[in-house]
C-alpha positions as CSV (number, residue, x, y, z in Angstrom):
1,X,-11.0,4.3,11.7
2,X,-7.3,5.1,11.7
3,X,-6.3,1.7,13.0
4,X,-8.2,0.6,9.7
5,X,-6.6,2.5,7.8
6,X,-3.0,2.4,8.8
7,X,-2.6,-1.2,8.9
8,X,-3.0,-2.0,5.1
9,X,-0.6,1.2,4.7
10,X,2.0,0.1,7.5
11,X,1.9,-3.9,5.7
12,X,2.5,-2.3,1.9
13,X,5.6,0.2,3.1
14,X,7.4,-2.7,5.5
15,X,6.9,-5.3,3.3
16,X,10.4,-5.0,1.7
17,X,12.1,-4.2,4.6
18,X,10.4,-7.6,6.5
19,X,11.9,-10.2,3.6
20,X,15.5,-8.8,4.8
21,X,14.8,-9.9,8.2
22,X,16.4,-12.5,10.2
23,X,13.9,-15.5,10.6
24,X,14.9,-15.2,14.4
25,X,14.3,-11.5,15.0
26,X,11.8,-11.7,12.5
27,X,9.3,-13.7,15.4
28,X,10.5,-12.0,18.3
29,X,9.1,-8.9,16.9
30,X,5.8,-10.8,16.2
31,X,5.5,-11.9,19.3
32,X,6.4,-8.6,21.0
33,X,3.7,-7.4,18.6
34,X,0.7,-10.3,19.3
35,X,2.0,-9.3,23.1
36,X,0.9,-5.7,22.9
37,X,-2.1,-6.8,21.1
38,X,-2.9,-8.5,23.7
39,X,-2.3,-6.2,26.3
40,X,-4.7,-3.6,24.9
41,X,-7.2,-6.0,24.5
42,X,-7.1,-7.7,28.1
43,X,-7.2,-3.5,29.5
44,X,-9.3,-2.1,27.3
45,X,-12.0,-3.9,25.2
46,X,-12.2,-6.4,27.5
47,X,-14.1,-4.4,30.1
48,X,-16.1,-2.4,27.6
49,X,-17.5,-6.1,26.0
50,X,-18.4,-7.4,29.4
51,X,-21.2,-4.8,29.6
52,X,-22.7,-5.9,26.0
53,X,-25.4,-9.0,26.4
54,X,-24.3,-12.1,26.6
55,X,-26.0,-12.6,23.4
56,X,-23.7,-10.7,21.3
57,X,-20.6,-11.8,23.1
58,X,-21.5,-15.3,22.0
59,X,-22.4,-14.1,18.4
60,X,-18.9,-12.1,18.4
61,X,-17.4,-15.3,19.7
62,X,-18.6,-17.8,17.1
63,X,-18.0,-15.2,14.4
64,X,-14.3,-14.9,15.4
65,X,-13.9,-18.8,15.7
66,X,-15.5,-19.0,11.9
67,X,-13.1,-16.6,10.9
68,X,-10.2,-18.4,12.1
69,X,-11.7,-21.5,10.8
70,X,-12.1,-20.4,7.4
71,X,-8.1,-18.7,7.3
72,X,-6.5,-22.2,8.5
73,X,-9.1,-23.8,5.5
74,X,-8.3,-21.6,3.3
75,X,-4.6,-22.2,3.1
């Protein structure tokens, strides 16, 4: 719940800051960010989802590849 909430919060306060940004530094902080992401999700979820059924892995899985599907159509 906190994640939830503090992501729309941390997007609206950095916003003005981020268009000051060097395009550069600007995506090597994304990437040092998509890293960590990563990370957490490799150590941490990752074992926890192995223990769900297979049948809502798959379900998770195809909802996250519509998701993505629908962003890059979208745009």
């Amino acid at each position: 719940m906190a994640a939830a909430v503090s992501t729309p919060l941390g997007t609206l306060t950095s916003y003005p800051f981020v268009q000051h940004v060097d395009i550069s530094v600007l995506g090597s902080l994304l990437s040092l960010s998509a890293g960590a992401l990563i990370y957490v999700g490799a150590t941490h979820l990752l074992p926890a989802a192995e223990r769900e059924p297979r049948r809502y892995s798959l379900l998770a899985l195809a909802a996250g590849i519509a998701t993505a599907i629908g962003i890059t159509l979208s745009q």
